[in-house]
Every structure is written in structure tokens, then in C-alpha cells.
C-alpha positions as CSV (number, residue, x, y, z in Angstrom):
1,X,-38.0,-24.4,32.8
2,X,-37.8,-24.5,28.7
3,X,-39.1,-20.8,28.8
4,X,-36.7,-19.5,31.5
5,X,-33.9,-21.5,29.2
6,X,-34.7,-20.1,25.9
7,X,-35.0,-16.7,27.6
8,X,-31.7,-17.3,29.0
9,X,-30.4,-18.2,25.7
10,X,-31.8,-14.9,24.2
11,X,-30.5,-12.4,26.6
12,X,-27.0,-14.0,26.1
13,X,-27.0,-14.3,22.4
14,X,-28.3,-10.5,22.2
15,X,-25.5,-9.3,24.8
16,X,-22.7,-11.2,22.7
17,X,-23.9,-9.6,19.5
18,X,-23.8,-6.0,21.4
19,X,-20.7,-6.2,22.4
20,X,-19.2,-7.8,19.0
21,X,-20.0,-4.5,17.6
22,X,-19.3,-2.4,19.8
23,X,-15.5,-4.2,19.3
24,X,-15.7,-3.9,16.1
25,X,-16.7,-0.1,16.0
26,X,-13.8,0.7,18.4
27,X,-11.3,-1.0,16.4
28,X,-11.8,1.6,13.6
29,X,-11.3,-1.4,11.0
30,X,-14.5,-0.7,9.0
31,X,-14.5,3.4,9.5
32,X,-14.2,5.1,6.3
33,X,-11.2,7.5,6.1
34,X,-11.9,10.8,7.6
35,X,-12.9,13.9,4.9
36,X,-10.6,16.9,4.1
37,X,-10.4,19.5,6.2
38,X,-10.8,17.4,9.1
39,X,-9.2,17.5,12.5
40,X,-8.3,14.6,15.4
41,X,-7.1,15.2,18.4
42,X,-5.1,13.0,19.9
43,X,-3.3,12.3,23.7
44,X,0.5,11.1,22.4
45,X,3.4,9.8,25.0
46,X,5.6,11.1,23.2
47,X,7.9,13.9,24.3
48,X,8.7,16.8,22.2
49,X,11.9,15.3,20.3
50,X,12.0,16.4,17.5
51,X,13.5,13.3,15.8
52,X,11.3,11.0,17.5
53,X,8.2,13.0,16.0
54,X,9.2,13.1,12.5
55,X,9.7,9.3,12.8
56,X,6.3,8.6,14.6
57,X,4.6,10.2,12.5
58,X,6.5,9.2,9.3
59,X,5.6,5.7,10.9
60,X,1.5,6.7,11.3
61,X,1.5,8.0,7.5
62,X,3.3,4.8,6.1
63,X,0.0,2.8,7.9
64,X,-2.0,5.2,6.4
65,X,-1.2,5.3,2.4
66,X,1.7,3.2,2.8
67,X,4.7,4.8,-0.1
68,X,2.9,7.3,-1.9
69,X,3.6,9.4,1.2
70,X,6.3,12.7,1.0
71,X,7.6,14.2,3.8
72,X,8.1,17.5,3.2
73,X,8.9,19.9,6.3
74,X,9.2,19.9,10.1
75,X,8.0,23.2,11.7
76,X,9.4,23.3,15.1
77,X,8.4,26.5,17.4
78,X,10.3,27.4,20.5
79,X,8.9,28.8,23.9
80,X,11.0,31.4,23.9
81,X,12.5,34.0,20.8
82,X,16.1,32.9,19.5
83,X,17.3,36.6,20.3
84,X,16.1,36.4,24.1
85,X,19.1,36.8,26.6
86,X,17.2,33.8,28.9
87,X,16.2,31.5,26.1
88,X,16.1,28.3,27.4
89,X,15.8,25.8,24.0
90,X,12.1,24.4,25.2
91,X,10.3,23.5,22.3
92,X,6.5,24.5,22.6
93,X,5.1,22.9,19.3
94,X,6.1,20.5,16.3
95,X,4.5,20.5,13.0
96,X,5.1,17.6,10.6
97,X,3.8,17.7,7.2
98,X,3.2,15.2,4.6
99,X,1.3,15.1,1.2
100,X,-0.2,11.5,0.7
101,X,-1.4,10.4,-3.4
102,X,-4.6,9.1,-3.9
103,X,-5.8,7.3,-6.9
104,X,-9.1,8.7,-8.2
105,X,-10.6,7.5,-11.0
106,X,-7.8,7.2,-14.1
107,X,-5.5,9.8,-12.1
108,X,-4.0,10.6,-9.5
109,X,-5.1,13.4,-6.8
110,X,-3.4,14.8,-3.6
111,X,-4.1,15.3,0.1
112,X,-1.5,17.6,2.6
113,X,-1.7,16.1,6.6
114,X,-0.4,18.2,9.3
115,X,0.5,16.5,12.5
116,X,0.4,19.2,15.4
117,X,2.5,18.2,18.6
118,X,1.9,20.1,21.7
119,X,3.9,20.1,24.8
120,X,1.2,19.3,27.0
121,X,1.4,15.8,25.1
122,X,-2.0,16.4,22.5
123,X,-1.4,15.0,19.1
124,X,-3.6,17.4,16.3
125,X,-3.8,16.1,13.0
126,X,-5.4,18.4,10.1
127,X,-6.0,17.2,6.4
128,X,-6.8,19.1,3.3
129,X,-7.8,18.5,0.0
130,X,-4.8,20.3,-2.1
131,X,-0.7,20.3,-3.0
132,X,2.1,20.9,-1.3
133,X,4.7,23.4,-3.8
134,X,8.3,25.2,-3.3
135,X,9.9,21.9,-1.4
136,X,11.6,18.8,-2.5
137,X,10.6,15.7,-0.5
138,X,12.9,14.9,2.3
139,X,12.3,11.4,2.4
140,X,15.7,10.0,1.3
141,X,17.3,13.0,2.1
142,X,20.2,12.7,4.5
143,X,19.7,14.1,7.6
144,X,22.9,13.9,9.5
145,X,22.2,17.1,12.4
146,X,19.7,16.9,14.9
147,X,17.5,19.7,16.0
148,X,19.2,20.1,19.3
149,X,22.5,20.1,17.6
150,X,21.3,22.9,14.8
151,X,19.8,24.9,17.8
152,X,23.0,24.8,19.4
153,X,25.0,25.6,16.6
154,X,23.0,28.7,16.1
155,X,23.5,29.9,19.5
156,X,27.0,29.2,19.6
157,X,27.4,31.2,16.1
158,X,28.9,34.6,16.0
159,X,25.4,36.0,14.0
160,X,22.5,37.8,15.2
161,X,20.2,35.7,16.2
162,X,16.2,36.0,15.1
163,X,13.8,37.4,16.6
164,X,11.7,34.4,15.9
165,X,10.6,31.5,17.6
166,X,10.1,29.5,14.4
167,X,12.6,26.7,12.9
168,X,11.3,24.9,9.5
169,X,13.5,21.4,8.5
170,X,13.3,21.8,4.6
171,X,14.8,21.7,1.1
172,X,13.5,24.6,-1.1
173,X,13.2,24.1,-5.1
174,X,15.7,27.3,-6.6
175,X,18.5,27.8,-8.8
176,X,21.5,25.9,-6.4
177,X,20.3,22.1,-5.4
178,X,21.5,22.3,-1.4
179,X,21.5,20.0,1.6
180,X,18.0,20.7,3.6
181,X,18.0,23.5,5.6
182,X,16.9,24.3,9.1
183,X,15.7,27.6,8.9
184,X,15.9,29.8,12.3
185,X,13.4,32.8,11.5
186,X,10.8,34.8,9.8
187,X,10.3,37.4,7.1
188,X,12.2,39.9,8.4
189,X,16.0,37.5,9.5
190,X,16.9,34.2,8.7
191,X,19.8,31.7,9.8
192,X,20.5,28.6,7.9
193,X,22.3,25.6,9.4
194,X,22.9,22.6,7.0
195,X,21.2,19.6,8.1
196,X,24.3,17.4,6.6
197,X,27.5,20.1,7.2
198,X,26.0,21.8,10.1
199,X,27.5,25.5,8.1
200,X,25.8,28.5,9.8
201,X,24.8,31.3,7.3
202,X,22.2,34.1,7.4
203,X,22.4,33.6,3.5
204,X,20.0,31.1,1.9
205,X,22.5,28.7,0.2
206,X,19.4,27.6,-2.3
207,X,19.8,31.2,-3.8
208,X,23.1,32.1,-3.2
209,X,25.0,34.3,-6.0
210,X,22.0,35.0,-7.7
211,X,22.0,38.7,-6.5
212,X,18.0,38.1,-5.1
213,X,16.6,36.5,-2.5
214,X,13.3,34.9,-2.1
215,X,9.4,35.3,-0.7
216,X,8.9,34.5,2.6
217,X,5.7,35.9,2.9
218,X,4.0,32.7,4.8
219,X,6.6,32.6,7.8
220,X,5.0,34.0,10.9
């Protein structure tokens, strides 16, 4: 009787420590942040809007480093090309990124997250060791139009319209200090619609009447 008791005793004590740390492990409270240049993928139930993105992932990276966080664009890329007859305004993909600080040592160094969204609802976040240059922060900026209205502004606008499926939410660094932009385009056409005014221009109002315009060698 003692020896089927302590045995008894044992089995439970060695199942309740098992699954204490398996609890523990799931919870992720004692992982060790995740490397640069890694990637999670991730099932979100959030729908691709825009707004609702940028502020669930504003929200994830506040968890994460708390306010040495900067938000610096929104990539948003259509299903369709702005210049199709039959465009239909689905959005296929959202890109958020952010560069977080990290203290090392007497300084300070830098990390740039992506958060991928994908229409079928997966959630891909990248990180890099590295800086992010040519944008101010948008963090306090005022951001007054939404995506949908900015897309529709565009299409209603007596301009040609891209042939481009890319929009990027952002406030270049140049010689005029503007409202951020979203940017409908690529290298080869732009349209600009102010994210405050909602003004429609295929001029970029950061460098306009300074007779040049500027690289846009990294748009797709």
C-alpha cells in the first residue's frame, strides 16, 4: 500500500512538473528575443484595412520596445494595376515598417521590422540588423485621409493613372517639409495625394520648384 502510494505520488508530481513547463515554454515569457534577419509567420484575423494594420502592428511594436519605436512607411500593394480599366481596389499585401532602438553597451544601435500582411490572413514579420534613411517618422504625424479615400481620390482625378500596383504612406526628408504622402507608383509615374489635404499631384511636393526630382531607384 505505502509503495503503490509513494508511486502514486511520483507519477503525479513528475506529470505536474511536465506540464508547468511546457506552460511556461508556450507562453514565450522566458524566450530570448528572436536574432536579425529572422522571420515569423503568423495566422492574423485581421482583414486587410489598411488603418487597422498600421495600428495593430503599431500596437505589437509598442509591446515589443515600448517608445523607442518609429514608424516610418506603409507599403500597400494592390491586386490589380492603378491604370487597369477593371481595377477593382482589392488590396493584395500590406507592409508596415518600423525601426526599434536598442541600447548596447554605452550607445545606442538600431533594428528595421517589417510586418508583411497577406490577404489570405498570414502575418510575416522580418527583422534586420541596420537603419532606416530618406523618411521622417510618422508617428505624430497627422494622418487625416484614409487609404480608401486616397485610392479613390486618385481614381476620381483627372491624371494618368500608374501603371503600378504599389502605394507607400510616407514623409520624405528634401528641401520643402510636406504633409506625408501616399505615393501611387513606381520609377517610371508617380501620383501624390496628401494624407492631411487630400491634393492630387503627379509632382512630388517634397521637391517641388527645385527644378529636379528625386531617386526612386528602390520602387518596384
Amino acid at each position: 500500500m505505502k509503495k503503490t502510494m509513494f508511486y502514486s505520488l511520483l507519477m503525479g508530481f513528475i506529470l505536474s512538473l511536465t506540464f508547468g513547463l511546457t506552460s511556461c515554454k508556450s507562453c514565450g515569457g522566458g524566450e530570448p528575443e528572436k536574432k536579425a534577419d529572422s522571420t515569423e509567420v503568423l495566422k492574423t484575423a485581421v482583414a486587410l484595412d489598411v488603418e487597422n494594420v498600421i495600428s495593430t502592428d503599431r500596437v505589437a511594436m509598442y509591446l515589443k520596445a515600448g517608445d523607442n519605436v518609429r514608424w516610418y512607411e506603409t507599403t500597400v500593394v494592390m491586386t490589380d494595376y492603378f491604370s487597369a480599366p477593371d481595377c477593382t481596389g482589392e488590396i493584395d499585401k500590406i507592409i508596415n515598417t518600423f525601426q526599434k532602438i536598442v541600447a548596447v553597451g554605452k550607445g545606442y544601435d538600431t533594428m528595421v521590422y517589417k510586418f508583411k500582411h497577406y490577404k489570405d490572413g498570414t502575418c510575416e514579420v522580418d527583422s534586420i540588423d541596420g537603419w532606416w534613411a530618406e523618411d521622417y517618422p510618422l508617428n505624430d504625424e497627422p494622418i487625416e485621409v484614409s487609404f480608401k479615400d486616397a485610392y479613390e481620390l486618385l481614381m476620381k482625378a483627372n491624371i494618368v493613372k500608374p501603371d503600378s500596383r504599389y502605394c507607400v504612406l510616407r514623409k520624405e526628408i528634401g528641401p520643402n517639409n510636406c504633409n506625408p504622402q501616399y505615393i501611387f507608383g513606381n520609377i517610371k509615374s508617380q501620383v501624390y495625394v496628401d494624407a492631411v489635404t487630400g491634393n492630387v499631384t503627379a509632382n512630388d511636393p517634397v521637391f517641388d520648384g527645385f527644378g529636379f526630382g528625386k531617386p526612386l531607384g528602390e520602387w518596384p
